[in-house]
C-alpha positions as CSV (number, residue, x, y, z in Angstrom):
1,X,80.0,69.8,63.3
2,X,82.3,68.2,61.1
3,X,81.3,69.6,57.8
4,X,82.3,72.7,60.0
5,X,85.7,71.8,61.0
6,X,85.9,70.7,57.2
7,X,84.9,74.0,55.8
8,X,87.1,75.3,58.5
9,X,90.5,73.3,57.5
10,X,90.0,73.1,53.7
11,X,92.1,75.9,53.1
12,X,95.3,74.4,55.1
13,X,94.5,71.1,53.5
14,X,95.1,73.0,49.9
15,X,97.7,75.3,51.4
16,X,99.5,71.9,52.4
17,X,99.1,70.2,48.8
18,X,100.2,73.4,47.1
19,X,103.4,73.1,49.6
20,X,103.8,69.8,48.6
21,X,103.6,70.8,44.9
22,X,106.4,73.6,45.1
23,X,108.9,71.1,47.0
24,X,108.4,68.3,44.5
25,X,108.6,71.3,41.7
26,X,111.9,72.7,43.6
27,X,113.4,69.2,43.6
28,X,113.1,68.1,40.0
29,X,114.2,71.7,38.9
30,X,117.2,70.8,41.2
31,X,117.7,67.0,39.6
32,X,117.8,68.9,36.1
33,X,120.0,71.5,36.7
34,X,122.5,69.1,38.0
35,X,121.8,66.6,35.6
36,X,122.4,69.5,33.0
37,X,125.9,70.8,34.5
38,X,126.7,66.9,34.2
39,X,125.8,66.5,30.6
40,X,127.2,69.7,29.6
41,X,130.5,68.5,31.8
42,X,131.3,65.5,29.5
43,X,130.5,66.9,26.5
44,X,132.1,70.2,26.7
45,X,135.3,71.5,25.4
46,X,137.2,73.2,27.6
47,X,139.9,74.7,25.6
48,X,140.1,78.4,24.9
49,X,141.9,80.0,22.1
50,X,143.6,83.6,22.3
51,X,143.6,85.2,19.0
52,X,146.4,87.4,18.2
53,X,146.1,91.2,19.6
54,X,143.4,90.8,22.3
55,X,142.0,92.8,24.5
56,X,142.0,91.0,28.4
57,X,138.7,92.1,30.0
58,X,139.4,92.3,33.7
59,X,136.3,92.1,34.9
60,X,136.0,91.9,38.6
61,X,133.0,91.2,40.6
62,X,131.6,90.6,44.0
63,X,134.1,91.0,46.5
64,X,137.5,90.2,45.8
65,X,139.2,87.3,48.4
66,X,141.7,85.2,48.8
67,X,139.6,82.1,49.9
68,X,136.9,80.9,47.9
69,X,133.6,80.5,50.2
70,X,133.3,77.4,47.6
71,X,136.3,75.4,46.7
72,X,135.3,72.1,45.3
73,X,136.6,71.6,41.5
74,X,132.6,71.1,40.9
75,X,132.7,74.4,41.4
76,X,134.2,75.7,38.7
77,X,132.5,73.2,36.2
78,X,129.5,74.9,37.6
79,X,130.2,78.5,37.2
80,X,131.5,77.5,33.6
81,X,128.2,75.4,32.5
82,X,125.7,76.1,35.1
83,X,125.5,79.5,36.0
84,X,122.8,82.4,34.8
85,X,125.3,84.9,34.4
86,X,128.8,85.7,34.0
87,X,128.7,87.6,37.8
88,X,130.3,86.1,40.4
89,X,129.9,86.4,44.3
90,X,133.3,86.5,44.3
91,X,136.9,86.9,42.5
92,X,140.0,85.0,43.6
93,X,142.9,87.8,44.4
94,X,145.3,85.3,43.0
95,X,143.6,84.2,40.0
96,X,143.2,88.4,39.4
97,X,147.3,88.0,39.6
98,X,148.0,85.2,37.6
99,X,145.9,86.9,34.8
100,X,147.6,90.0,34.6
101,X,151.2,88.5,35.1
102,X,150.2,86.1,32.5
103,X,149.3,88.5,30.2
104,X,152.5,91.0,30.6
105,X,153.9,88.3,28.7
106,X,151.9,86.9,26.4
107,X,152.4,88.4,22.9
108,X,148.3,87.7,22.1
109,X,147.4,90.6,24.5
110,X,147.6,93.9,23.4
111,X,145.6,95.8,26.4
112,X,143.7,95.1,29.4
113,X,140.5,96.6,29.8
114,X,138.9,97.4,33.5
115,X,135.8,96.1,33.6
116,X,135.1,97.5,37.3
117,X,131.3,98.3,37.3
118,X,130.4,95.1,39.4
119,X,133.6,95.1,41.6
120,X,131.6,95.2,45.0
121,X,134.0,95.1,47.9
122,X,137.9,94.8,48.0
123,X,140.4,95.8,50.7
124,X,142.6,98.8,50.5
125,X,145.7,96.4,50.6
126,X,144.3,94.0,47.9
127,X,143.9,96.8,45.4
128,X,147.2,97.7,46.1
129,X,148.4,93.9,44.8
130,X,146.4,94.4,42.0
131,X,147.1,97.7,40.8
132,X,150.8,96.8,41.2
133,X,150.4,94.2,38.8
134,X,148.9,97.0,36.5
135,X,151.8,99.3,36.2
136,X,154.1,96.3,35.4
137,X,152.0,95.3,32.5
138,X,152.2,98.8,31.6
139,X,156.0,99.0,31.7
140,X,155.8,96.1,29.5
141,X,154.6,98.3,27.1
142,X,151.2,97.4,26.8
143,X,147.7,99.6,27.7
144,X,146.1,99.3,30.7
145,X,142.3,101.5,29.3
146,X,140.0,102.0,32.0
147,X,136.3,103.5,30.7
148,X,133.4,103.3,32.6
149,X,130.0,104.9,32.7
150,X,130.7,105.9,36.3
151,X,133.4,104.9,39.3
152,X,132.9,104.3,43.1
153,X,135.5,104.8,44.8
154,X,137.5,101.5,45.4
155,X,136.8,100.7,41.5
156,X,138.3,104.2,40.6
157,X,141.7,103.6,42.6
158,X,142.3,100.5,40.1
159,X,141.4,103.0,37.6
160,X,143.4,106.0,38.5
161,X,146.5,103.2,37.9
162,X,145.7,102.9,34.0
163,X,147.5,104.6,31.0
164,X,143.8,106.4,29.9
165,X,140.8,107.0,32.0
166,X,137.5,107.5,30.5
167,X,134.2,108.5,31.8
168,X,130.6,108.3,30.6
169,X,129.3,112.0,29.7
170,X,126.2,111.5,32.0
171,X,128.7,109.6,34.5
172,X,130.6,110.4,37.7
173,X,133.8,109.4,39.6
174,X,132.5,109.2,43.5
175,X,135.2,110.2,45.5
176,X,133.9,110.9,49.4
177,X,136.5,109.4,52.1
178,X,136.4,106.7,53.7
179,X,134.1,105.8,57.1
180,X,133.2,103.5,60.2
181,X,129.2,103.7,60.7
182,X,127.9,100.9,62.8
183,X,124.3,100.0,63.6
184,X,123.9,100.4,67.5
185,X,120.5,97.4,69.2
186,X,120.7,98.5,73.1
187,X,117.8,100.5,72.4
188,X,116.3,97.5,70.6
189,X,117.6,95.1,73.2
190,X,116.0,97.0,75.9
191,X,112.7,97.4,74.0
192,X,112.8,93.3,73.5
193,X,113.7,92.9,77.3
194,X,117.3,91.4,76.1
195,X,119.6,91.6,78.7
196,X,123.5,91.4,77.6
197,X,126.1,91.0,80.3
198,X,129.0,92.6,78.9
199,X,132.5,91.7,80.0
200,X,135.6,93.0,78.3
201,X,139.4,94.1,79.0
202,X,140.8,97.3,77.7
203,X,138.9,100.8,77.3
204,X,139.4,100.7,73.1
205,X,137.9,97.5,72.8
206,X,134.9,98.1,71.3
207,X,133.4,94.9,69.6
208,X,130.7,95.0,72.0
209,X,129.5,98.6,72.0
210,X,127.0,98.0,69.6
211,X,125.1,95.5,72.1
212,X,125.7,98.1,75.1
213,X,125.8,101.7,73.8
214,X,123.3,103.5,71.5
215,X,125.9,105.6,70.0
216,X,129.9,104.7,69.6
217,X,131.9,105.7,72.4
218,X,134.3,108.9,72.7
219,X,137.6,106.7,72.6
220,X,136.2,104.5,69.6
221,X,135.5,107.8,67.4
222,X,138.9,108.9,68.6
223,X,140.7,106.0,67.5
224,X,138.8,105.3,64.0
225,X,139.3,109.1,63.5
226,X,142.6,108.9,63.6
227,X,143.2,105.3,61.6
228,X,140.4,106.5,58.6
229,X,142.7,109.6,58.6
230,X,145.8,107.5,57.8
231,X,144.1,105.1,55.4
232,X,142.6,108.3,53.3
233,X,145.9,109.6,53.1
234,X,147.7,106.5,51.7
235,X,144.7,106.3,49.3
236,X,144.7,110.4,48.0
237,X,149.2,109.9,48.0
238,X,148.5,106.6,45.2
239,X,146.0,108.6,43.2
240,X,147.8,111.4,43.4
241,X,150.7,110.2,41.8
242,X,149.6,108.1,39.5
243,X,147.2,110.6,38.1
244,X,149.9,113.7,38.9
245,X,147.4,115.7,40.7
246,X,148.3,118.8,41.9
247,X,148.2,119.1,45.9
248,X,144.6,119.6,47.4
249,X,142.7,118.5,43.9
250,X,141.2,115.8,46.1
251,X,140.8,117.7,48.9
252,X,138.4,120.3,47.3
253,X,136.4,117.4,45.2
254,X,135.5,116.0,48.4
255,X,135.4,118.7,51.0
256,X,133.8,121.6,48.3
257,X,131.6,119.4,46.2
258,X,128.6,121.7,45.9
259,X,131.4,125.1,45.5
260,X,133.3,122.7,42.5
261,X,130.0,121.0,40.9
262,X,128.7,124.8,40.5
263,X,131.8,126.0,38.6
264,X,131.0,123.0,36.3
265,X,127.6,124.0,35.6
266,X,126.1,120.8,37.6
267,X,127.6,118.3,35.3
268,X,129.5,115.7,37.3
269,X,131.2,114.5,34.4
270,X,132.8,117.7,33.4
271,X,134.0,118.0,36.9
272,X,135.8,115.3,37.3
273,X,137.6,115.4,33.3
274,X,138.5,119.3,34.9
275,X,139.7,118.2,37.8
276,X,142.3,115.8,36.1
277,X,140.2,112.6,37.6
278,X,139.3,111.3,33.8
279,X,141.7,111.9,30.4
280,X,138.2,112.0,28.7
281,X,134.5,112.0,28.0
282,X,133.6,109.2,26.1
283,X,130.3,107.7,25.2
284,X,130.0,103.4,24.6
285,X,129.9,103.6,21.2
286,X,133.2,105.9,21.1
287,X,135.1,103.6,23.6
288,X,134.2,100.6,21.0
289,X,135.9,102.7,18.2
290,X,139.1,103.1,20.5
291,X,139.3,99.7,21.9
292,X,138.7,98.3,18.1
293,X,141.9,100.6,17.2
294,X,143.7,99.1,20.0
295,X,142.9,95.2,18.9
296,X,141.8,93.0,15.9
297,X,138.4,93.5,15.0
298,X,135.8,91.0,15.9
299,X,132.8,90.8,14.0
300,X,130.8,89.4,16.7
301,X,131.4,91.7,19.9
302,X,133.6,94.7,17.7
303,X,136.8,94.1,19.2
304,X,138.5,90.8,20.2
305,X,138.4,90.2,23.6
306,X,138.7,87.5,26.5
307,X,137.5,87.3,29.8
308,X,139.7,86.8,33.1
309,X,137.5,83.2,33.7
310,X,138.2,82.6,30.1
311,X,141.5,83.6,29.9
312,X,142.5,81.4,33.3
313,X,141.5,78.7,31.4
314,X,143.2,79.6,28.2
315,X,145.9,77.6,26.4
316,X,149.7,78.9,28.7
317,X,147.4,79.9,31.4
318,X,147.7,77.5,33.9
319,X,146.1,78.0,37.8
320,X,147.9,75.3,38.4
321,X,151.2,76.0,40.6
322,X,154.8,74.3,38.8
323,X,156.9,72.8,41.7
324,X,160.0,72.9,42.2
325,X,162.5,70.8,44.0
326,X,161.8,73.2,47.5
327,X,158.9,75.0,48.1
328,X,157.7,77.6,50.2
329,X,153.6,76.8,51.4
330,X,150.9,79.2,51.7
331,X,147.4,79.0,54.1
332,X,145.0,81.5,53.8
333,X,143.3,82.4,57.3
334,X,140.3,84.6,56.2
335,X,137.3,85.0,57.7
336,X,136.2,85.1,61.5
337,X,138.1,82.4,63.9
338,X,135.8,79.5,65.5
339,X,136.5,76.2,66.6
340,X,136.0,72.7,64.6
341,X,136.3,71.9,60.6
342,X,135.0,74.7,58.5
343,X,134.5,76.0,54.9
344,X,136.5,78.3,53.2
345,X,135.4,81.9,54.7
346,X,135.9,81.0,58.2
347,X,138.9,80.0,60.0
348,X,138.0,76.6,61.7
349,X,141.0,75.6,64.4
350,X,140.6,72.1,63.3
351,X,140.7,72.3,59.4
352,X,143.2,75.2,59.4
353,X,145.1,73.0,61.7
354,X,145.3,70.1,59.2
355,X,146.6,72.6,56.9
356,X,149.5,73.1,59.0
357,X,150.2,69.9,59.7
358,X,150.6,69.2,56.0
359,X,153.3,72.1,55.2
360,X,154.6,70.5,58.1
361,X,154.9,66.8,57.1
362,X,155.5,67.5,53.9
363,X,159.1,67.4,52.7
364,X,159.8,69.8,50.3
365,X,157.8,72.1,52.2
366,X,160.9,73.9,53.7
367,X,159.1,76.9,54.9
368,X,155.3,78.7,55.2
369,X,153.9,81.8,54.9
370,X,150.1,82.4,56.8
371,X,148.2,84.8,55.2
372,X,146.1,86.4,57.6
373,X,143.2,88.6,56.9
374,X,140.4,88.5,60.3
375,X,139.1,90.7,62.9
376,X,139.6,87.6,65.3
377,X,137.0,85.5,67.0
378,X,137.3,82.9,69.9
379,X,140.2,83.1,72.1
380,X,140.1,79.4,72.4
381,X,140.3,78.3,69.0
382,X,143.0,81.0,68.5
383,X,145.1,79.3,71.1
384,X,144.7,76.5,69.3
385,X,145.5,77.4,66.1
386,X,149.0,79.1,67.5
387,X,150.1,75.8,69.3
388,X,149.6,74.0,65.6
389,X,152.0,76.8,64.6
390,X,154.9,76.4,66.9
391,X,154.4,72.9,66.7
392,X,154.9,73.6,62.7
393,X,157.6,75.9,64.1
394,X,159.6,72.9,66.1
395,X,160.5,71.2,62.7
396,X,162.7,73.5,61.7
397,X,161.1,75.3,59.2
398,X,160.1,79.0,59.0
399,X,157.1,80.7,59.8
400,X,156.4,84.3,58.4
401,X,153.7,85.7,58.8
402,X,151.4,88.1,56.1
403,X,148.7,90.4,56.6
404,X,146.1,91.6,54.5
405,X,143.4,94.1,55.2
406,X,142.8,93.2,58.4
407,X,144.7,91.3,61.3
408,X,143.6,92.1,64.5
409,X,142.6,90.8,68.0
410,X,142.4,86.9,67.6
411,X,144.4,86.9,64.4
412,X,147.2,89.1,66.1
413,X,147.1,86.4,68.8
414,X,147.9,83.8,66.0
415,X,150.4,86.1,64.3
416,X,152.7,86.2,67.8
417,X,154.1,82.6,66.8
418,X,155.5,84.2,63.5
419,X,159.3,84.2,62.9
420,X,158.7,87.3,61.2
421,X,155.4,89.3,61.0
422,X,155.1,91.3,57.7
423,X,151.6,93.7,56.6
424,X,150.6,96.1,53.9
425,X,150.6,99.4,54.1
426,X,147.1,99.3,54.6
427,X,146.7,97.1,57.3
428,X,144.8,97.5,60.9
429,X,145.9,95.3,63.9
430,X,146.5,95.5,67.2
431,X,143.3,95.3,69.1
432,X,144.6,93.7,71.6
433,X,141.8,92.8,74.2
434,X,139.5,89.8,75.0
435,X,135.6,90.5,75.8
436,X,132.8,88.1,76.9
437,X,128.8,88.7,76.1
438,X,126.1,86.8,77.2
439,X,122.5,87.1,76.8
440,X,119.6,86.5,79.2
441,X,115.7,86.6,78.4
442,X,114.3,86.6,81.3
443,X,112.7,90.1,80.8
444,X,111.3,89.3,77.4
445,X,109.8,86.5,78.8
446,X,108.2,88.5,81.7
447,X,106.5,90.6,79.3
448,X,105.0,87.9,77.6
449,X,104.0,86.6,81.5
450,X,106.4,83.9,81.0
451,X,108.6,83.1,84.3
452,X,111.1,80.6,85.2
453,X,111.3,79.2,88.7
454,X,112.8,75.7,90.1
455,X,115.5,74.7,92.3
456,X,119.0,73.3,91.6
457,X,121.4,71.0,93.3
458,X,124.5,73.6,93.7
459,X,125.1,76.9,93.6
460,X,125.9,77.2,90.0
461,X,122.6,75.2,89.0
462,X,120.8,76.5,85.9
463,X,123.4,79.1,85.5
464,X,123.8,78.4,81.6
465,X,120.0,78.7,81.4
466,X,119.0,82.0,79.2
467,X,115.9,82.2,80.5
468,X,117.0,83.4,84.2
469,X,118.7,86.0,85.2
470,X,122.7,85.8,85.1
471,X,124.0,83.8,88.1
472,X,126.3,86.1,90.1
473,X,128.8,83.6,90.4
474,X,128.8,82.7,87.0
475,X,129.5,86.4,86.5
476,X,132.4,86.6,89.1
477,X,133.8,83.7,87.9
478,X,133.4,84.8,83.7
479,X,135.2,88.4,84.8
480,X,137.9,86.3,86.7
481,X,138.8,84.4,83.3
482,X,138.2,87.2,81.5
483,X,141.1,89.3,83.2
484,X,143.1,85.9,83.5
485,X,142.8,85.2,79.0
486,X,143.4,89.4,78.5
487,X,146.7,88.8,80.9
488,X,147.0,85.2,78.5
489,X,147.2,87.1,75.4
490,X,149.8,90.0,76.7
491,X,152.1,87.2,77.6
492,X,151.6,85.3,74.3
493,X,153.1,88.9,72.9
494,X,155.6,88.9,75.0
495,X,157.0,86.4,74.4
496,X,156.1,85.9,70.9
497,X,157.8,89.6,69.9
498,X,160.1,89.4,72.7
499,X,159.2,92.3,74.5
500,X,158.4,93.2,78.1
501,X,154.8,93.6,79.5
502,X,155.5,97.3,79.7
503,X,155.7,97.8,76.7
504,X,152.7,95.3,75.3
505,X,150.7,97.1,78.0
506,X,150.9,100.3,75.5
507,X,150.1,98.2,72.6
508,X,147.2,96.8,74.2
509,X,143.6,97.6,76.1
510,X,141.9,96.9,72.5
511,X,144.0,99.5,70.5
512,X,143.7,99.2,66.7
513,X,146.8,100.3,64.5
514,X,148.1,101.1,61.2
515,X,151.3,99.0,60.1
516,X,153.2,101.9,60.6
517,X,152.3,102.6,63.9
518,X,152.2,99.2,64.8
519,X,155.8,98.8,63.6
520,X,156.6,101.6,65.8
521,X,155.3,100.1,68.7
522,X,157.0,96.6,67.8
523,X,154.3,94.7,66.3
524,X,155.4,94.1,63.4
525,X,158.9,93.2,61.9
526,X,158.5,94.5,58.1
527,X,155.8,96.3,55.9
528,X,155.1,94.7,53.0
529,X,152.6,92.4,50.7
530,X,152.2,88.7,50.4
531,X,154.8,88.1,47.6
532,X,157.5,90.2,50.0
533,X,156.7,87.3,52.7
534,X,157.2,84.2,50.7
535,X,160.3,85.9,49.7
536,X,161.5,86.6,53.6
537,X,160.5,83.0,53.9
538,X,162.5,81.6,51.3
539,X,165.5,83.5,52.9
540,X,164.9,82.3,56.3
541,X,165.0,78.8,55.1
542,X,168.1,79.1,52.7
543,X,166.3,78.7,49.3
544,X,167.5,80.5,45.9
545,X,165.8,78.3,43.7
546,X,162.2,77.3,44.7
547,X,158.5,77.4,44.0
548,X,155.3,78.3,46.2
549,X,152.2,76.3,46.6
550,X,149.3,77.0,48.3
551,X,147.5,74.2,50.5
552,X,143.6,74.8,50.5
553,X,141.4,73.0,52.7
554,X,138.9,70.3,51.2
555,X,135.5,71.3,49.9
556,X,132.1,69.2,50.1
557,X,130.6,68.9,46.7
558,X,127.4,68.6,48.4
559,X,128.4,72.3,50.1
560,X,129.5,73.5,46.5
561,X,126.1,72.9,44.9
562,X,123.9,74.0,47.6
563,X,125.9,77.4,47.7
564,X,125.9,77.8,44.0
565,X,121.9,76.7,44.2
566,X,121.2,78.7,46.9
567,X,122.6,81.9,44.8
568,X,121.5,81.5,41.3
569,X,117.7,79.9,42.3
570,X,117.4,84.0,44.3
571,X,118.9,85.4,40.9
572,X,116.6,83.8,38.6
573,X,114.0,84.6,41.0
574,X,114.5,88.5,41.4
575,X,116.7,89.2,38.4
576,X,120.8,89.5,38.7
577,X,119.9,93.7,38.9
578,X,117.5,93.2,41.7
579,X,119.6,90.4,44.2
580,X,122.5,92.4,43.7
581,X,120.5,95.6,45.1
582,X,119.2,93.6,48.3
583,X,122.3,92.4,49.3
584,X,123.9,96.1,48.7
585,X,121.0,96.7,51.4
586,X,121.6,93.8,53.6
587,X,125.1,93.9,53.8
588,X,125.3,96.6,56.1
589,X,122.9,95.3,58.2
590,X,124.7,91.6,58.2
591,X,128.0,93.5,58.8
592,X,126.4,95.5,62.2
593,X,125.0,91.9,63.6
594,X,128.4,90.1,63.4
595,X,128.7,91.7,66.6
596,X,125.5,89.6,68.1
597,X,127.1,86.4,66.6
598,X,127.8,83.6,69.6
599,X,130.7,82.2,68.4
600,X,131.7,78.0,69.7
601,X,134.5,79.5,72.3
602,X,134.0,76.6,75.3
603,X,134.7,79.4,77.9
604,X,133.0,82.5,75.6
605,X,135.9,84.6,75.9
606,X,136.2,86.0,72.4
607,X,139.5,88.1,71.0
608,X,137.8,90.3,68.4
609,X,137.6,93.5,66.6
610,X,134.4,94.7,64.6
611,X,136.2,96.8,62.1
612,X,134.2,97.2,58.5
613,X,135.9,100.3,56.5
614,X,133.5,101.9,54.2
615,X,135.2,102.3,50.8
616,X,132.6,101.8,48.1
């Protein structure tokens, strides 16, 4: 009998040695690399020369932010040194700024080259900074050349903004609107025996239709109908006149594809050069020739040429900020709220709050600009974050707020305790609502012949318990705080924009809006970009002459190289090509299930909007 059980277990017993291999492989592969990006650290030079008449290569990838998810300086020693390839998960908006500013006037760069091909996702708004940067490098005289083998469509709106636009022969320019598709689980749920009880305030607020709906409901596709509508148009005016397009030349590449792509014999390419989208065909080899005409040669890689990374680091290209006597401060908020200390792409009440507390102790801090750029998250931690803020407030020093691409539900709550509020064009906000969603399991148990039974000293006894049905008083009681944080957050606008509940009431019930529609509605005090709200700041505190510094929260080195680990050990394992194809499949899917996320809100009452624009 035991040679049996022997016989029977040898297999695990391998199985367990071969585990026991791989981890102690894993962790001296680990113990090298870092080892390596130490060496390499200490014997390295850092400088970077810029030879006269260079090409900038603005090459953009991942997704384009304004918070690094890593921020410790390891990190950049590691993305210098230690990385596979030259791709990152993501590029700093600001560093993208400093570049291009940097380069209008330095007399070493002749051109900037778009390198937009790995550009994954960016917000409407953020292009906008970017390609405003663009045309004053251009009016400094200087080429902005764009030539790709093909163009999605937020890379082709950088594109559309630069002095010559070239195409691939076998490429295309992918122009096709923008859209709101969401992934629906009641269905699933049911099937699974998951039973959400959904609370919310306000018929538009639709963060929870995905857990209680199969399809999106009438007044969701109403309202996203009429907010994609407004974002297309801003989007089709900017290419439009930065390309001089005659009226409609968008409209029939988009809405007549099949009708224009037969006039142009079924070449995509040709379309797009006839419709005025390109200045030209051009293969690789015959953009080399032009770009070499445009800068010194470079026997090496044909042209001379620098990277943005590079060319951050480059002799008079500092990322460091100068200070002045006076300074105006700026916190980035990105990223979903929750409660506690977190890293950067999440807005943690606790370390955003430290934040604050430092532009507010610090003395020539004399005013501060929050850049906010969230769907929203727990209404708790919201609170929490907007008392910091008029604490900040009680000093004497100015608060203006900034949106980006998104500032709605939670974030809007934060944004009330603004002296001014100030967004892009671009922006959505609003969603003014508050919602609650618990799960139970008792039903998936029950199909697995699992049941829970027992007794309890009160009435509310094993109501947190997810594997019972929903107490009813628990219920009662969740609704009663739910209607009590939704009347909560219509005061906080109230007061915070100083209007009556009349008129918040038809701001409110979950609504999303434009800027333009929410200045109509008094939202908002101005429409503008970040660099128009450091400069409302500066006036509100009285300054002619000062400088801006942005206070980042602290990074855990031990967080930096995990993340960076984590990332290059799937890319060497699947190829850069491959891992960037899954996550171009996952993403979607992560994007639908941020709805299922159980934030840390200690009542779970949750102020947020699941809003994801398609513009790829």
């Amino acid at each position: 009998m035991k040679k049996f059980f022997r016989i029977l277990f040898s297999p695990l017993r391998w199985l367990a040695q071969l585990l026991a291999l791989v981890r102690s492989l894993l962790a001296n592969i680990v113990l090298i690399f870092f080892l390596g990006v130490l060496i390499m650290f200490f014997l390295s030079d850092d400088k970077v020369t810029v030879p006269e008449n260079t090409i900038l290569i603005l090459n953009l990838s991942g997704k384009i932010v304004e918070e690094k998810k890593i921020v410790h300086p390891l990190s950049e020693t590691l993305e210098s040194f230690g990385r596979i390839s030259d791709l990152a998960d993501e590029t700093l908006l600001q560093d993208v700024v400093d570049a291009i500013q940097a380069a209008t006037e330095d007399a070493r760069i002749s051109a900037i080259l778009l390198d937009l091909k790995h550009l994954d996702q960016a917000g409407l708004d953020q292009l906008q900074i970017i390609a405003r940067e663009l045309l004053k490098f251009r009016q400094s005289g200087k080429k902005v050349i764009a030539a790709e083998d093909y163009y999605r469509q937020h890379s082709y709106y950088l594109a559309a903004h630069a002095n010559e636009v070239y195409l691939n022969p076998m490429g295309l320019v992918d122009l096709h609107g923008f859209g709101i598709y969401r992934l629906h689980f009641k269905e699933a749920l049911d099937r699974l025996g998951v039973n959400y009880h959904i609370f919310r305030v306000g018929d538009y607020k639709s963060a929870v239709e995905p857990l209680s709906r199969n399809s999106a409901s009438d007044e969701t596709k109403e309202q996203n109908h009429r907010l994609l509508t407004d974002l297309w148009q801003l989007y089709t005016d900017d290419i439009n006149r930065e390309r001089q397009l005659l009226t409609g030349t968008i409209d029939r590449y988009t809405n007549n594809t099949v009708e224009q792509l037969a006039a142009a014999k079924g070449d995509p390419a040709t379309l797009a050069w006839q419709s005025g989208l390109v200045d030209g065909l051009k293969t690789r080899k015959e953009i080399r020739d032009h770009l070499i005409a445009l800068s010194s040669v470079d026997e090496e890689v044909d042209f001379s040429q620098i990277k943005l990374n590079d060319y951050l680091r480059a002799n008079g290209v500092s990322k460091q900020e100068e200070k002045a006597t006076d300074s105006i401060a700026i916190i980035v908020a990105e990223g979903p709220i929750v409660g506690s200390q977190q890293p950067g792409g999440a807005i943690g009440a606790d370390s955003i709050g430290k934040q604050i507390r430092k532009a507010r102790l610090t003395s020539d801090i004399k005013g501060m600009v929050l850049r906010i750029n969230s769907g929203g998250g727990s209404a708790f931690a919201s609170e929490l974050i907007r008392q910091e803020l008029l604490t900040f407030k009680e000093s004497g020093k100015p608060l203006v707020i900034s949106m980006g691409s998104v500032a709605a539900s939670g974030a809007y709550w934060i944004a009330t305790a603004g002296d001014e509020i100030w967004a892009a064009p671009t922006t959505l906000t609003g969603s003014i609502g508050i919602f609650a969603a618990i799960p139970t399991f008792e039903k998936s148990l029950a199909k697995l012949g699992i049941q829970s039974d027992g007794v309890g000293s009160t009435a509310l006894s094993g109501s947190t318990n997810i594997t019972r049905p929903i107490n009813p008083q628990l219920a009662q009681a969740l609704q009663l705080s739910l209607e009590r944080g939704y009347q909560k957050f219509l005061e906080i606008v109230s007061q915070g924009r100083g209007m009556d509940l009349h008129q918040v009431n038809k701001a409110a019930e979950g609504k999303v809006f434009t800027a333009a529609q929410a200045m109509d509605l008094g939202l908002l005090d101005n429409i503008g970009h970040l660099d128009e709200a450091v400069d409302a700041a500066a006036t509100l505190a009285g300054l002619d002459d000062y400088s801006v510094q942005t206070i980042k929260k602290p990074g855990s080195m031990v967080n930096s190289i995990l993340e960076l680990l984590r990332e290059e050990g799937a890319q060497m394992l699947m190829g850069q090509s491959s891992w960037e194809k899954v996550r171009q499949y996952l993403n979607p899917m992560g994007q639908s299930l941020t709805g299922l996320i159980i934030f840390d809100d200690p009542q779970g009452l949750y102020a947020r909007s699941e809003f994801q624009l398609e513009n790829r």
